[in-house]
N, C-alpha and C positions, 0 to 999 in steps of 0.2 A: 104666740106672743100677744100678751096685752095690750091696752092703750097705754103701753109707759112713756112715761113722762121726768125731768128731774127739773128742780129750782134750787139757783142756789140757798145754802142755810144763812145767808148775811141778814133777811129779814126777817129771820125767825126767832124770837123771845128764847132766851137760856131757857125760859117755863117749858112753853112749847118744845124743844130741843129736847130737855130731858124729860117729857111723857113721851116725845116719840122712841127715843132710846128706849124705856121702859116696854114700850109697846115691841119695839122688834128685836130686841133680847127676849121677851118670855120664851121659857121652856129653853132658856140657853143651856148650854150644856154643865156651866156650873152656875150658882144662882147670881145676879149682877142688880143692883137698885142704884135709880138714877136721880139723884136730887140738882136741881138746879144750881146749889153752892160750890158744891162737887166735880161736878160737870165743868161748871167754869173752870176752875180749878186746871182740871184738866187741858180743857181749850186753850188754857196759857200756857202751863208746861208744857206741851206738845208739840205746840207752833201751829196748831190747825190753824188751815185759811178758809176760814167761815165763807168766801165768794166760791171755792174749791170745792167745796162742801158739798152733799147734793142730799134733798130733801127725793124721795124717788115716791111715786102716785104710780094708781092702774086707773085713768080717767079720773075723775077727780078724787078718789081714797087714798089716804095717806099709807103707805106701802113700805115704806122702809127709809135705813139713813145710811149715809158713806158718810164717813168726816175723811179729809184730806191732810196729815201733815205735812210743812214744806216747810224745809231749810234748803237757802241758796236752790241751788237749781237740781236738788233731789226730793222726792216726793213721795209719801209714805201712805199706803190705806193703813189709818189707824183706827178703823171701824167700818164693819159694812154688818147690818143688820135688817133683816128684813121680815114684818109683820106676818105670823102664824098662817094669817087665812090668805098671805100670797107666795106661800111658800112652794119649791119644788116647780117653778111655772118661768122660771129661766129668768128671772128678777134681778138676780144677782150677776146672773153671768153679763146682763144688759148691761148694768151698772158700772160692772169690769170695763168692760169694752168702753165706754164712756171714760169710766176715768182715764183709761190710758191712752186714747183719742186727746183727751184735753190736756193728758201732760204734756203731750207731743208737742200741740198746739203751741203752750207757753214754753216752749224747748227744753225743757227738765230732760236729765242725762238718764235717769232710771225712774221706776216705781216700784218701790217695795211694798212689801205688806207680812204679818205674823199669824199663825194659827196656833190653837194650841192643838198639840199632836192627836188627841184622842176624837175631835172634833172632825168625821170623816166626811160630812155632809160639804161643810166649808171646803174642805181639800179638796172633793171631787172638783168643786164649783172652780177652783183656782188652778188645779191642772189642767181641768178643758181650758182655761181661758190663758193658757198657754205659762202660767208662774211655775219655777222650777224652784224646788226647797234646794237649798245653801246650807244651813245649819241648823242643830238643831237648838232651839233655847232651852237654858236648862233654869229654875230657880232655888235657891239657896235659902235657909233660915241658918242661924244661930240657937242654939239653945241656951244662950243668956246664963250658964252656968259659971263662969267668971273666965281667967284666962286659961284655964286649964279646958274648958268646954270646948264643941268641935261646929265646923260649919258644914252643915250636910245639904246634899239633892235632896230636893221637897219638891212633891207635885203642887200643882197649881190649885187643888180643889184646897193643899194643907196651908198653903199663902192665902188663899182666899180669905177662909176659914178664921183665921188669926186676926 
């Protein structure tokens, strides 16, 4: 184990927020860019609680992000990302344990969190830390050909994509 450390993301700039995303998403497993506008965006639709949130360091390098969403008293990893050159060194798992230490704390009933299936790196990291899959997500397009057209299973890389 590292010198890890976390602070929450309350005082951290959207700018800031979205280079660090940029940073521990590279080489994700499908490709993800993170603008500041966007980003927001997200932060509101979600419900992220930016105090919840955790900015994650190995001594003082910036190391990775968790964003935390919270409706009522349920609480969601809606991102845990963790920078290239700290990867594989148990960063994540730390983090885990962390957040669901502090859901605890603030009495949240659960902590969920999603993978996308192909992504086994993530999985591993989420079975040690004890998360049991429930369901699987599945995503949907339309092929936009009018009402006769059909709504099909699409992988994530062909939503992306689009």
């Amino acid at each position: 184990m590292g010198d890890w450390r976390c602070a929450s993301l309350s005082g951290l700039s959207i700018q800031a927020m979205a280079g660090l995303m940029g940073q521990a998403y590279a080489g994700y497993l499908v490709p993800v860019q993170f603008e500041a506008a966007s980003l927001l965006r997200r932060l509101l639709a979600e419900h992220i609680d930016l105090q919840a949130s955790q900015q994650l360091f190995d001594g003082d390098e910036p190391a990775g992000i968790l964003l935390v969403a919270r409706r009522g008293r349920d609480s969601r990893i809606a991102a845990l990302g963790v920078v290239p050159g700290f990867r594989g060194r148990g960063l994540g798992a730390w983090a885990l344990q962390r957040a669901r230490e502090q859901a605890c704390e603030r009495g949240d009933r659960c902590l969920s969190l999603e993978v996308i299936d192909g992504n086994a790196a993530a999985r591993a990291v989420y079975d040690k830390a004890g998360f049991v899959a429930r369901r699987r997500l599945v995503g949907y397009r339309h092929n936009g050909a009018g009402p006769g057209g059909r709504i099909q299973a699409a992988s994530v890389q062909t939503l992306i994509e689009r």
